[in-house]
DRENDO-1510 file (C-alpha; in Angstrom, 1 decimal, always signed):
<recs>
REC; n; res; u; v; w
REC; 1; UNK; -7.1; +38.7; +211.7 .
REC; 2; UNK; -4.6; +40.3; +210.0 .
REC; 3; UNK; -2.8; +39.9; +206.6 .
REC; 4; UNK; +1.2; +40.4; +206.0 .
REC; 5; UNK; +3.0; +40.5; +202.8 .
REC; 6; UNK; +5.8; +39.7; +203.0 .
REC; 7; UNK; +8.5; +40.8; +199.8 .
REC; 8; UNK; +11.8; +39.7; +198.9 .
REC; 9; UNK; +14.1; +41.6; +200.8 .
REC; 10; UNK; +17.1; +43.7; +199.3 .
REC; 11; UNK; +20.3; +41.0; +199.8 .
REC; 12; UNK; +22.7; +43.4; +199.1 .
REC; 13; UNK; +25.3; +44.0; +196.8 .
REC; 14; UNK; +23.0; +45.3; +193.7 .
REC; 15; UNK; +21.0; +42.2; +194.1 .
REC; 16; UNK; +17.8; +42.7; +192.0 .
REC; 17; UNK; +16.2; +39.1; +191.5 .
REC; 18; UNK; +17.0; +36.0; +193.8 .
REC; 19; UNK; +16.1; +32.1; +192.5 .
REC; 20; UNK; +14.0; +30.3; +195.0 .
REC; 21; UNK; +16.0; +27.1; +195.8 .
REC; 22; UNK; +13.8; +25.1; +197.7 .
REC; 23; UNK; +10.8; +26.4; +200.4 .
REC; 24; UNK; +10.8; +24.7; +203.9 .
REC; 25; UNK; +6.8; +26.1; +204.6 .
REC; 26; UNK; +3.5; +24.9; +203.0 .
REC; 27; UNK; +0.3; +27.2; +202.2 .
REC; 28; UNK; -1.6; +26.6; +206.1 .
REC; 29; UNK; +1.6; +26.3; +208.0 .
REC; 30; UNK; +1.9; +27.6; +211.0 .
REC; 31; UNK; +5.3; +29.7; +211.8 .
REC; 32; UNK; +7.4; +31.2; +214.8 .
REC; 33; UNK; +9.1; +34.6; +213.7 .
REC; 34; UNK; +12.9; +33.8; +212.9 .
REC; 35; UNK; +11.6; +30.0; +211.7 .
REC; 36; UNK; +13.5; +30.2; +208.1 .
REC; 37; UNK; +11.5; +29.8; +205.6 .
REC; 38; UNK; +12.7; +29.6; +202.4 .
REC; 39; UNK; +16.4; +29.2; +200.8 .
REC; 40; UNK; +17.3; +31.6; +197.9 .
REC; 41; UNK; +20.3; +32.0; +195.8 .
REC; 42; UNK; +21.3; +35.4; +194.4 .
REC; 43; UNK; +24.5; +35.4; +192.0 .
REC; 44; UNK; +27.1; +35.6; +195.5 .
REC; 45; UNK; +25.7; +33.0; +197.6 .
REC; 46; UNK; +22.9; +30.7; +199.1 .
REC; 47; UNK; +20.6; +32.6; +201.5 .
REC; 48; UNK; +18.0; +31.4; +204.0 .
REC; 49; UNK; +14.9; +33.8; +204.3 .
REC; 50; UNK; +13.6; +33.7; +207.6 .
REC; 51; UNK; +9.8; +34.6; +208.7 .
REC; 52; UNK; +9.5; +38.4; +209.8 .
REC; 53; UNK; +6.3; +37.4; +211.8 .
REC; 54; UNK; +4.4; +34.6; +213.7 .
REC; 55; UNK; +1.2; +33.1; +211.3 .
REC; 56; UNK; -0.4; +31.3; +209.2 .
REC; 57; UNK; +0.6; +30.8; +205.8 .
REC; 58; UNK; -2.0; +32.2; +203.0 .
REC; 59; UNK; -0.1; +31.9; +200.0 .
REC; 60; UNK; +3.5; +31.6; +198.4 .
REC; 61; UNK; +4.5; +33.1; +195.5 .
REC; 62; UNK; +7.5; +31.3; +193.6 .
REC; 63; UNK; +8.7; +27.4; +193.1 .
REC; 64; UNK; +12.1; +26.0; +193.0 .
REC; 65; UNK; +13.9; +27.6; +190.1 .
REC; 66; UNK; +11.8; +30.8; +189.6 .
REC; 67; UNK; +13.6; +34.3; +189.9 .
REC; 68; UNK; +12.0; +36.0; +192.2 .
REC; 69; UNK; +12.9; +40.1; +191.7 .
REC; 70; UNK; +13.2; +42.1; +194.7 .
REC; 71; UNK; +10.6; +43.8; +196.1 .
REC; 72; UNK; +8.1; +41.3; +194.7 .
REC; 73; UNK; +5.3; +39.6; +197.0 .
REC; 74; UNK; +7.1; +36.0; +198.5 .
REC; 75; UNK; +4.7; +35.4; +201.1 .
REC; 76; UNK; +1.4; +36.4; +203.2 .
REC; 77; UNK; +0.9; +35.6; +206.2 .
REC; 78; UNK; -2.5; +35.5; +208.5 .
REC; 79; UNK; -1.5; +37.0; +212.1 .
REC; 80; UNK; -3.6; +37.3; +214.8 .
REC; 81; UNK; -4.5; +41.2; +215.5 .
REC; 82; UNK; -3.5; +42.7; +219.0 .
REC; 83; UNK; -6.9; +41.7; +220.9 .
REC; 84; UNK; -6.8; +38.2; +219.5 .
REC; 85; UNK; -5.7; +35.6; +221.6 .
REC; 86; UNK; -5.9; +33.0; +218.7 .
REC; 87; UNK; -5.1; +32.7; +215.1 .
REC; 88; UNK; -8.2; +31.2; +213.5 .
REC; 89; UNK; -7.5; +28.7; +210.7 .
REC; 90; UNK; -8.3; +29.8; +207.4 .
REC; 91; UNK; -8.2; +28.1; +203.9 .
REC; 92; UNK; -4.9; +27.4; +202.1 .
REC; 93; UNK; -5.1; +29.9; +198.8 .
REC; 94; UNK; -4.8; +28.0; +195.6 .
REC; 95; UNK; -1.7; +27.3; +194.1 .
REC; 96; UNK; +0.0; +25.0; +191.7 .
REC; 97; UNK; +1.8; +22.5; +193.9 .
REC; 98; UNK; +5.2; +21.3; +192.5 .
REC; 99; UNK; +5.2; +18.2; +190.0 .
REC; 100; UNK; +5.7; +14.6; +192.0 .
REC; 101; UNK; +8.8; +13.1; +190.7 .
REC; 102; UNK; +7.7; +9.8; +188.8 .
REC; 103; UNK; +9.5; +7.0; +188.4 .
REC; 104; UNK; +9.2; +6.6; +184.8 .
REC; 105; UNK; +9.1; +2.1; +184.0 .
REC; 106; UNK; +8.4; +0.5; +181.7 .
REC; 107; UNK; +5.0; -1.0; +181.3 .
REC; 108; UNK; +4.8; -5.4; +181.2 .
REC; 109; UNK; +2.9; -5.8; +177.5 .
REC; 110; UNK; -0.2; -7.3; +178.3 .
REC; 111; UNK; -0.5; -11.1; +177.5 .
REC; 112; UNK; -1.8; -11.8; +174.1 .
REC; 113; UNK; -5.4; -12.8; +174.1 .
REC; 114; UNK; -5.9; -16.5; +172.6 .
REC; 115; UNK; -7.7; -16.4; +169.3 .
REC; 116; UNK; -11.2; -17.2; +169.6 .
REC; 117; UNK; -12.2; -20.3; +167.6 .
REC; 118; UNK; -14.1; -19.6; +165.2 .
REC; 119; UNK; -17.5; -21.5; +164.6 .
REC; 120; UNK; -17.8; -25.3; +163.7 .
REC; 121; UNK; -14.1; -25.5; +164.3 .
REC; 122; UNK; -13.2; -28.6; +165.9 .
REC; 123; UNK; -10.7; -28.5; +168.3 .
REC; 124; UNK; -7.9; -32.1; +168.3 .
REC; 125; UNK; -7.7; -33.2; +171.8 .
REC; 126; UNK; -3.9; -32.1; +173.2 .
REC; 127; UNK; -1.7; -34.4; +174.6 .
REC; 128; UNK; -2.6; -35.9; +178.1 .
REC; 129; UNK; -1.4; -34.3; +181.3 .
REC; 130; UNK; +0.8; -36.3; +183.6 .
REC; 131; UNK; -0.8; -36.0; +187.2 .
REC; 132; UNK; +0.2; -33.1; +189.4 .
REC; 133; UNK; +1.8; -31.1; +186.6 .
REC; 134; UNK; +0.7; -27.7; +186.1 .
REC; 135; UNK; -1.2; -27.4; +182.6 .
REC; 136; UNK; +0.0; -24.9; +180.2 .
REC; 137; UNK; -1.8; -22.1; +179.5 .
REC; 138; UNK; -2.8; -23.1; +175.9 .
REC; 139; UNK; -1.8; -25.9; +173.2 .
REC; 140; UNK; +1.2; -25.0; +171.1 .
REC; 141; UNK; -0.3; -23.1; +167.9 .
REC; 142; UNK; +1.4; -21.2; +165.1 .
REC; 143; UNK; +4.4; -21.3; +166.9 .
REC; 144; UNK; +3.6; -20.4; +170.4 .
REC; 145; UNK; +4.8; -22.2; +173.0 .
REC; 146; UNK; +3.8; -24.2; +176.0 .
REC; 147; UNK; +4.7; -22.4; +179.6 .
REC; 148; UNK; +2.7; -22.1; +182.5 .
REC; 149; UNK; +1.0; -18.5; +183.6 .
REC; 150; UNK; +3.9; -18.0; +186.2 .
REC; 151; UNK; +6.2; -18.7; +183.5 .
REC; 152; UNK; +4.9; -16.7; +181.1 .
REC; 153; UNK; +5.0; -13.6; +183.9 .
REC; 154; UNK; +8.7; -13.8; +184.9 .
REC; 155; UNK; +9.7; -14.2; +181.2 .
REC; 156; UNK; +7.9; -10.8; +180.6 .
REC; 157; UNK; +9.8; -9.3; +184.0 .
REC; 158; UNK; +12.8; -10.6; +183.1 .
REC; 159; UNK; +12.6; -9.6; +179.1 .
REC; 160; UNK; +13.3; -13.1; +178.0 .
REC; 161; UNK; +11.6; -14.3; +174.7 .
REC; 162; UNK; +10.2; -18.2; +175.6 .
REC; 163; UNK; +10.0; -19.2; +172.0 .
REC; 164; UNK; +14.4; -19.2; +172.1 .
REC; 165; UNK; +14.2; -21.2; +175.8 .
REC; 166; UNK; +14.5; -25.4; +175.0 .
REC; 167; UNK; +11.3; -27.1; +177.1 .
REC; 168; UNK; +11.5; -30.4; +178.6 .
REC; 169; UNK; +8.7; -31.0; +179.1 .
REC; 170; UNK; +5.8; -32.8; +176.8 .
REC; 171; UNK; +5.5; -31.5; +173.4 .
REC; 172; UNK; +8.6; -29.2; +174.4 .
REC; 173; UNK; +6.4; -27.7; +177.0 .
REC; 174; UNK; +8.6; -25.2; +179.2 .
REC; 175; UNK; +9.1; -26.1; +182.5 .
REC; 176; UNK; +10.0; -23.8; +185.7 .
REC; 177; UNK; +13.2; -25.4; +185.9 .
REC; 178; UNK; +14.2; -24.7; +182.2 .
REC; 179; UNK; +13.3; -21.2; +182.6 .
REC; 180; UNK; +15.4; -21.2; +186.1 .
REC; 181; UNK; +18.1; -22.6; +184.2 .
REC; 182; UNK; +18.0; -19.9; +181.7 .
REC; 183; UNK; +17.8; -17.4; +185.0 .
REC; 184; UNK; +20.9; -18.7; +186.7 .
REC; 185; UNK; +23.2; -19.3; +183.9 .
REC; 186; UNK; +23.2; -23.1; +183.1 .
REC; 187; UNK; +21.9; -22.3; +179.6 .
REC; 188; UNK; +21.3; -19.4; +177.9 .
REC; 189; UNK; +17.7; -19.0; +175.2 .
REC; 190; UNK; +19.0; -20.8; +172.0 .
REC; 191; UNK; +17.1; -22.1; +168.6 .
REC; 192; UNK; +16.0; -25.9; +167.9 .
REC; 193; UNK; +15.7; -26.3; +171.5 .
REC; 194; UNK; +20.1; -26.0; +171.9 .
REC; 195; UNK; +21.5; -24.5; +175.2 .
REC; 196; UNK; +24.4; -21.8; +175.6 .
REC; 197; UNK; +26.7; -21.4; +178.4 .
REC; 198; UNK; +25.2; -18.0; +179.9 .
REC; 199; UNK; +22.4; -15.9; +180.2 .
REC; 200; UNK; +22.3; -12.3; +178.2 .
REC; 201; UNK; +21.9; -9.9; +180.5 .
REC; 202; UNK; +21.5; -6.9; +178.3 .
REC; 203; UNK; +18.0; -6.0; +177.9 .
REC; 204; UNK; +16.6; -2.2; +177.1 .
REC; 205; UNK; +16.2; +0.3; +179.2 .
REC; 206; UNK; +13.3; +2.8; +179.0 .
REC; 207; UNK; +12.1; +6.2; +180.5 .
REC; 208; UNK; +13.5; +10.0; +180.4 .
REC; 209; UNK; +14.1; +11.8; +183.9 .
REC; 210; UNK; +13.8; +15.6; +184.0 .
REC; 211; UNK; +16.4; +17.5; +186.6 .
REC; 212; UNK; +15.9; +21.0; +186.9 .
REC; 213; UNK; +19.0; +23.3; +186.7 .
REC; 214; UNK; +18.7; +25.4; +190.2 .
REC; 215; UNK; +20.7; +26.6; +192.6 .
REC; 216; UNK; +24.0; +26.4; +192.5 .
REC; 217; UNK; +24.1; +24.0; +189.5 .
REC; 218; UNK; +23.0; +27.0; +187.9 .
REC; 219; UNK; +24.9; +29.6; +189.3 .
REC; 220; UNK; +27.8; +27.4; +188.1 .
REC; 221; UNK; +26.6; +26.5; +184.6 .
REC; 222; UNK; +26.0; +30.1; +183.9 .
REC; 223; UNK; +29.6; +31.4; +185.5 .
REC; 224; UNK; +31.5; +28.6; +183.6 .
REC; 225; UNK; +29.2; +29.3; +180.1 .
REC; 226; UNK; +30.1; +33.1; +180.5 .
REC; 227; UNK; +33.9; +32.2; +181.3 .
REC; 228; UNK; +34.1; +30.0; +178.6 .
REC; 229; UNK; +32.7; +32.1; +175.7 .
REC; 230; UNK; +34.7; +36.0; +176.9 .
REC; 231; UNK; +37.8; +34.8; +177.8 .
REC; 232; UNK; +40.4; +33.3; +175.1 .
REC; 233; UNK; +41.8; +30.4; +177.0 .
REC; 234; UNK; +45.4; +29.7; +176.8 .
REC; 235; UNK; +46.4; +26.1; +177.7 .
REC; 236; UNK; +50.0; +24.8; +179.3 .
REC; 237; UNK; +50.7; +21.8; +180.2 .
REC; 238; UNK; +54.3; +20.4; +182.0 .
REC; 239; UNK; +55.3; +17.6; +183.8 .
REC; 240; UNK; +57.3; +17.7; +187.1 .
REC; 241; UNK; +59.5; +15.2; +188.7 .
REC; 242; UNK; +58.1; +15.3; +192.2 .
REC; 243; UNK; +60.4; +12.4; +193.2 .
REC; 244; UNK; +62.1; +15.1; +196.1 .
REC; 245; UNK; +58.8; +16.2; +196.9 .
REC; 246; UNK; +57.4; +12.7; +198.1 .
REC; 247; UNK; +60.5; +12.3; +199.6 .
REC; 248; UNK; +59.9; +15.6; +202.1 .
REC; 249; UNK; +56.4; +15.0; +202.2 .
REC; 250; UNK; +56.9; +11.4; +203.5 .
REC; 251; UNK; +59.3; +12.6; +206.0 .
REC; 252; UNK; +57.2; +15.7; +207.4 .
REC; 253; UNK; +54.3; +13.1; +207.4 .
REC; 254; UNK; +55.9; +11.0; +209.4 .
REC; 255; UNK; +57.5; +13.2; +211.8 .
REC; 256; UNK; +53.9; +15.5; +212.6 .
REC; 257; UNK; +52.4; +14.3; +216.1 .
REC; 258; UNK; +50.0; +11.9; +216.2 .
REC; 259; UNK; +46.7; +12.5; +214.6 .
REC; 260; UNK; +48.1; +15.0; +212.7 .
REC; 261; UNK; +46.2; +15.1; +209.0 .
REC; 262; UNK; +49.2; +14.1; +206.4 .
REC; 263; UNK; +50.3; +16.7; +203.7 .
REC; 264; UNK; +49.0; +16.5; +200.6 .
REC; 265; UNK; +51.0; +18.0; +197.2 .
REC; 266; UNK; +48.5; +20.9; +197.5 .
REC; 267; UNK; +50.3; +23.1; +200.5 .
REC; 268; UNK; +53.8; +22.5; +199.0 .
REC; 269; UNK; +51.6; +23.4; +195.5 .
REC; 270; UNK; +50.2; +26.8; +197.2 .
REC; 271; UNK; +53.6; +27.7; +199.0 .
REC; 272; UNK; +55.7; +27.6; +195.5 .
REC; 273; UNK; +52.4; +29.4; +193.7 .
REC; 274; UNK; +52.8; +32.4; +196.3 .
REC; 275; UNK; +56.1; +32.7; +195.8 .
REC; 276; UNK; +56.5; +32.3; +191.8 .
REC; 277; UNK; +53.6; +35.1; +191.6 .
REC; 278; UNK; +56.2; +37.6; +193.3 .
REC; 279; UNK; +57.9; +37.8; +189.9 .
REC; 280; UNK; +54.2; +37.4; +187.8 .
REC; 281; UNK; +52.2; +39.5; +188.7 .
REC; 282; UNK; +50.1; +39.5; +185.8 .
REC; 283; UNK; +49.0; +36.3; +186.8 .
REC; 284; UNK; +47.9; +36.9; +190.0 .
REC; 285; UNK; +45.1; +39.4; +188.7 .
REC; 286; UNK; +40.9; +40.7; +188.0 .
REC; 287; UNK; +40.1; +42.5; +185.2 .
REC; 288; UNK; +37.2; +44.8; +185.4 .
REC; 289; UNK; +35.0; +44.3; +182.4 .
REC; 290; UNK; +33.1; +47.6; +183.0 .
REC; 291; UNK; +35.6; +49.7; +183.9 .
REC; 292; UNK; +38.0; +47.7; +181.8 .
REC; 293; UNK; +41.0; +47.9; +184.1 .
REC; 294; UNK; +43.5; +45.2; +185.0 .
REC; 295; UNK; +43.5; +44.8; +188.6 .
REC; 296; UNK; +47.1; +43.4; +190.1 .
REC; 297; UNK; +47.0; +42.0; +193.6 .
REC; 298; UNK; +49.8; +42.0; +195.7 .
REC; 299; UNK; +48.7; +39.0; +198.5 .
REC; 300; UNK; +47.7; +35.7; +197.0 .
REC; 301; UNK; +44.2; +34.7; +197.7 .
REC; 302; UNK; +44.0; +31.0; +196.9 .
REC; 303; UNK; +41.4; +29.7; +195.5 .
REC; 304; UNK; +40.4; +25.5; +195.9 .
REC; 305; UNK; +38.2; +24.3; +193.6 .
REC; 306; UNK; +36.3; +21.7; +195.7 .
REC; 307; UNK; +33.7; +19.4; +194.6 .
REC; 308; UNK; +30.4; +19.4; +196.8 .
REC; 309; UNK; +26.9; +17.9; +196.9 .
REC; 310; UNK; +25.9; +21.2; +195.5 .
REC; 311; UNK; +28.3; +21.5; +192.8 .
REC; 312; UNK; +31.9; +22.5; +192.2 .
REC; 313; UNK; +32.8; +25.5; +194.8 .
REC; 314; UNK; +35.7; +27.6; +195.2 .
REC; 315; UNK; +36.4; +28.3; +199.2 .
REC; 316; UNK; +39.6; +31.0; +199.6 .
REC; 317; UNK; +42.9; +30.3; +201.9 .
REC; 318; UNK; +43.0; +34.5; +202.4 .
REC; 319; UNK; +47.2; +35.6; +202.2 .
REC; 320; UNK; +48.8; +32.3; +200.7 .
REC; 321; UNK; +52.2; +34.4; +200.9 .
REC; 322; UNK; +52.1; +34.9; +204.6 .
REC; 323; UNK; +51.3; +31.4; +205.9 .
REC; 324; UNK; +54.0; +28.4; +206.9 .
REC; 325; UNK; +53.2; +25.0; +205.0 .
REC; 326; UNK; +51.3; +23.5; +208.0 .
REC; 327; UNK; +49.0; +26.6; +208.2 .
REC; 328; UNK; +48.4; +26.2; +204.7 .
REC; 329; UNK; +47.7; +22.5; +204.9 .
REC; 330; UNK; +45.1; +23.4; +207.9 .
REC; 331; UNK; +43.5; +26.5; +206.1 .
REC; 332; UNK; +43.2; +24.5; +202.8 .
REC; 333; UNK; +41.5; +21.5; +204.5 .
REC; 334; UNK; +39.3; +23.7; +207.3 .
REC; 335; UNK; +37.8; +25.7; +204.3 .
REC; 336; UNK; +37.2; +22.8; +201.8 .
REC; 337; UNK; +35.4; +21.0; +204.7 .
REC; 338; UNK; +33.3; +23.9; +205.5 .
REC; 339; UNK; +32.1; +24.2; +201.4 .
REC; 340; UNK; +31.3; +20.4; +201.4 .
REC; 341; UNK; +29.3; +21.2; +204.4 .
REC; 342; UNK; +27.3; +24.0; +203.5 .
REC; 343; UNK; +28.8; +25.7; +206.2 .
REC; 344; UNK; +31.1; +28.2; +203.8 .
REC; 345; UNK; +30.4; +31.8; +204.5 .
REC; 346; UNK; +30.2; +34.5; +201.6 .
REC; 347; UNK; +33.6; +35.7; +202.1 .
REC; 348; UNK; +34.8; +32.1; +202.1 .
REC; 349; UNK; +33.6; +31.8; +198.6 .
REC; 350; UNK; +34.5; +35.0; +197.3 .
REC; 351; UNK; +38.0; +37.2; +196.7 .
REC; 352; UNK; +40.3; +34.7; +195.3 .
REC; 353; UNK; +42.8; +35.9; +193.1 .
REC; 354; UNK; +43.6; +32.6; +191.4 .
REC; 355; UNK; +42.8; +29.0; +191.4 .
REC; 356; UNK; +44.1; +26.0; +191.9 .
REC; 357; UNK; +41.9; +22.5; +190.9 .
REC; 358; UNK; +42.8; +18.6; +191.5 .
REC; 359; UNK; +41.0; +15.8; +191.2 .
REC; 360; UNK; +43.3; +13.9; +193.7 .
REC; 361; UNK; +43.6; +10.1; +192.3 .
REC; 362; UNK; +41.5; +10.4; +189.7 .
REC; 363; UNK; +43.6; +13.4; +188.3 .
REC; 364; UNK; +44.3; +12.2; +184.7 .
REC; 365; UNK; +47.1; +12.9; +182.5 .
REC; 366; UNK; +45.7; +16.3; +181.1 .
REC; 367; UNK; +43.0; +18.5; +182.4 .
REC; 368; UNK; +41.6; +22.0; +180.6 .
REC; 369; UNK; +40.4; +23.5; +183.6 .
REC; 370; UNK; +38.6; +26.5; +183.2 .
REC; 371; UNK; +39.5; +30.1; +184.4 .
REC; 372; UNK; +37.4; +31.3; +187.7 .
REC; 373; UNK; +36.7; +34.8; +185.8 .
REC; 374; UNK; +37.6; +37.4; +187.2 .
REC; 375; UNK; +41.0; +35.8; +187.6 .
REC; 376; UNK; +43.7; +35.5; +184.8 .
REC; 377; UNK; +44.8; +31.9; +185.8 .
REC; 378; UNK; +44.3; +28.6; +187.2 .
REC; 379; UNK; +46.4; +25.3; +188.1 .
REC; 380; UNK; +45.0; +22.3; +187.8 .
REC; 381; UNK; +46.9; +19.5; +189.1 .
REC; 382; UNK; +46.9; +15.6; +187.9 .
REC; 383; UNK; +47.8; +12.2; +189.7 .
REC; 384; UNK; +51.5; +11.4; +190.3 .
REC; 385; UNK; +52.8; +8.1; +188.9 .
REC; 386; UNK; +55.6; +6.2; +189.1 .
REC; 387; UNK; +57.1; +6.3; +185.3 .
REC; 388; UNK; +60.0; +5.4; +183.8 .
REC; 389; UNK; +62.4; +8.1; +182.8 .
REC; 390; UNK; +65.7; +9.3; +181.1 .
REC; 391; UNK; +67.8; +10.5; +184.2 .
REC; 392; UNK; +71.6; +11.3; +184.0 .
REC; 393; UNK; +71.7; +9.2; +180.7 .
REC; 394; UNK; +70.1; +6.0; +182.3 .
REC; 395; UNK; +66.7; +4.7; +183.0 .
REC; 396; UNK; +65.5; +5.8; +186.4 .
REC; 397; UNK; +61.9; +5.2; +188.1 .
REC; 398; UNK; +60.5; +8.5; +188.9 .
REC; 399; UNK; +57.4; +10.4; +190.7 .
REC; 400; UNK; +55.9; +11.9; +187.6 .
REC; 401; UNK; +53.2; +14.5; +188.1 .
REC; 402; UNK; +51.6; +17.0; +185.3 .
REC; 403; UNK; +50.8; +20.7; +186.0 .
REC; 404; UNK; +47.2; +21.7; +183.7 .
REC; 405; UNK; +46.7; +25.1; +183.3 .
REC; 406; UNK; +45.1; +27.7; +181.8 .
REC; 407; UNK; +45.8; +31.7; +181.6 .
REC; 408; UNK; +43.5; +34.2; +179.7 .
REC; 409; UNK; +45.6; +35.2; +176.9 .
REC; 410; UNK; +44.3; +39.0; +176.6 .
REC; 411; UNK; +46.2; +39.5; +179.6 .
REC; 412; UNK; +49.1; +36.7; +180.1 .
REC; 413; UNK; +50.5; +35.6; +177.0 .
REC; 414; UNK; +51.7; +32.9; +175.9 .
REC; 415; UNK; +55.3; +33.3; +176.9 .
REC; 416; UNK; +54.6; +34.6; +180.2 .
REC; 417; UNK; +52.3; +31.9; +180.9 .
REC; 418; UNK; +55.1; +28.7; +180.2 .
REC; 419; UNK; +57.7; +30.5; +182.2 .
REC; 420; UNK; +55.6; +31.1; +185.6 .
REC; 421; UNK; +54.6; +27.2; +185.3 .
REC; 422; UNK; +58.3; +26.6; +184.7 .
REC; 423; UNK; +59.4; +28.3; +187.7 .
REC; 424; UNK; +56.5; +26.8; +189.7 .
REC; 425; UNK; +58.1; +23.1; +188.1 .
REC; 426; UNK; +61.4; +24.5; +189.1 .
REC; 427; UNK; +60.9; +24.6; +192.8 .
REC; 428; UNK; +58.5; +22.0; +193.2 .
REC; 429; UNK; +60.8; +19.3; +191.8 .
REC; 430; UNK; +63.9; +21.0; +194.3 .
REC; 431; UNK; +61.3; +21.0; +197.4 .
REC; 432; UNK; +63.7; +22.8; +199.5 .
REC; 433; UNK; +64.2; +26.2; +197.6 .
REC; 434; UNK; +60.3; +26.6; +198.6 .
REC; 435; UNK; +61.4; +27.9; +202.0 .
REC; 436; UNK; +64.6; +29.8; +201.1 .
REC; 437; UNK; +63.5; +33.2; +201.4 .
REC; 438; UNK; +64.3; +35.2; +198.3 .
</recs>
């Protein structure tokens, strides 16, 4: 037999540590070379570490969330040496096996014990029992009350207190069906034996869960804490009639071939951006922190913030500028399909130049998104509503939709900021000036 280490490779790009996201292998598996192993995340992206060999597992260095620096031991491996014709099994190495998620509930209180009498007490005989009922579990005393042992149980599952539920049986006694009525609604637990018309259903909840930030979760918490505390966010907001713009959309919708996705407002959105940052270009821009340069881009590289399982992600629709508003319709939903899948490549999630964000439906009034550093800017868009408004000196209905954004205001100010959203509101509330070349 032979042993293997096997160290965390060199992902590129000035990598020096990678988290370990989640491991696909135990300690006494045995793998096929190429079988992937393990999935890590460096800073760029999500990457699945595949076995360099065929053997058996010895020992794994890392669990979900650790950061793992390269060149460090990940795994050894037991191969077979050249005149073997078998691996022989050999023990699993000992090692700390990750914590079972447990469902934290809340414990049923034990019954309370009946006090023991106490000697040359003399116990009153209680009252009689009618034949075929179920005797209660003990005689009412110093307030207790009278409920059989099944009762007693579902009033503890179901956090009801018996002494507020009216019995009607003898003495008061509790019967199922009074605690059944309580259950379904008829009456609710009331003092002096009186009934309410409902059931409380609020009762307390107990237990804490632990979630452990990995991943991309983390990737993102630490991007958006970093963006949030360098850059001096500067916030605009303006409202557009897009009254024309559902008009066109409706039409184009219902003109496309069958089967056709409809248009959304983002590819009307991404055509007027790319041609408003002709005349911004300071919006459209990195800046380099080390080398503390502005860096102006001449194609638009959109950015679409999309919500995934994994997190918020930002897949790129490469030279916005160049594309016709179908193309940007099928670019926009081919690459927000392929983040929600997992499917995104790096250089799908990488590049953009600025960023748009929309929350569809649920958009809001306002939003305060926040910048995707390295960019200067992004849009975020809200819902459209029907509102009334002040149009030509009378009260119209109009398609009222806000623009949210936010610019870093070392680099855009204020001023600059107000007038690119105004000319983005300019064309987007006269649809048809998006397509007149310039």
């Amino acid at each position: 037999m032979t042993r293997y280490v096997f160290k965390m490779p060199d992902l590129g790009e000035g990598t020096v540590e990678a988290e370990v996201v989640a491991w696909h292998i135990k300690v006494g598996d045995m793998v096929q070379e190429d079988q992937v192993m393990a999935e890590v995340m460096t800073d760029k992206a999500a990457v699945e570490v595949p076995a360099p060999v065929s053997g058996r597992i010895v020992t794994i260095n890392g669990q979900p969330g650790d950061m793992v620096r390269v060149g460090s031991e990940l795994v050894v491996f037991e191969t077979a040496a050249a005149d073997d014709d078998v691996v022989a099994p050999v023990a699993p190495a000992a090692m700390p096996s990750p914590a079972p998620e447990v469902e934290l509930k809340q414990a049923a209180p034990a019954p309370r014990a009946t006090s023991p009498s106490r000697v040359g007490e003399v116990k009153q005989p209680g009252p009689a029992v009618a034949p075929g009922a179920t005797p209660a579990v003990e005689a009412e005393i110093g307030g207790r009350v009278k409920a059989s042992p099944a009762t007693r149980r579902k009033a503890r599952e179901a956090g009801i207190d018996l002494r507020q539920v009216p019995g009607s049986g003898p003495s008061g006694r509790i019967m199922p069906k009074d605690f059944d009525a309580v259950m379904s609604g008829a009456a609710r637990p009331g003092k002096n034996g009186g009934a309410a018309a409902a059931p409380s259903p609020l009762r307390q909840r107990t237990g804490v869960e632990e979630v452990k930030v990995i991943g991309v979760r983390r990737v993102i918490a630490q991007r958006m804490t970093d963006a949030a505390r360098t850059i001096p966010h500067f916030s605009y907001v303006e409202e557009v009639d897009v009254t024309e713009l559902e008009s066109l959309r409706a039409h184009l919708n219902s003109k496309a071939p069958k089967g056709t996705p409809p248009l959304t407002y983002l590819p009307f959105l991404a055509a007027a951006l790319a041609r408003v940052l002709e005349e911004f270009p300071q919006c459209n821009a990195h800046y380099d922190a080390e080398r503390n340069v502005l860096i102006r881009h001449g194609p638009v590289h959109l950015g679409v913030a999309t919500q995934t399982s994994d997190g918020l992600k930002v897949p790129v629709v490469r030279h916005a500028e160049a594309r016709t508003l179908w193309d940007l319709a099928d670019e926009i939903r081919r690459v927000s399909d392929a983040a929600k899948g997992g499917k995104a490549s790096r250089e799908e999630l990488s590049g953009s130049t600025i960023t748009i964000t929309s929350l569809g439906r649920m958009g809001g009034i306002v939003s305060t998104p926040i910048i995707n550093a390295p960019e200067m800017g992004i849009i975020g868009v809200n819902k459209a509503i029907d509102r009334p408004v002040v149009l030509d000196g009378a009260i119209a209905i109009r398609r009222i939709m806000n623009l949210s954004s936010s610019f870093d205001h070392r680099f855009v100010d204020g001023y600059d900021a107000a007038a690119m959203i105004l000319a983005l509101k300019d064309l987007l509330e006269h649809p048809a000036t998006i397509f007149i070349p310039g």
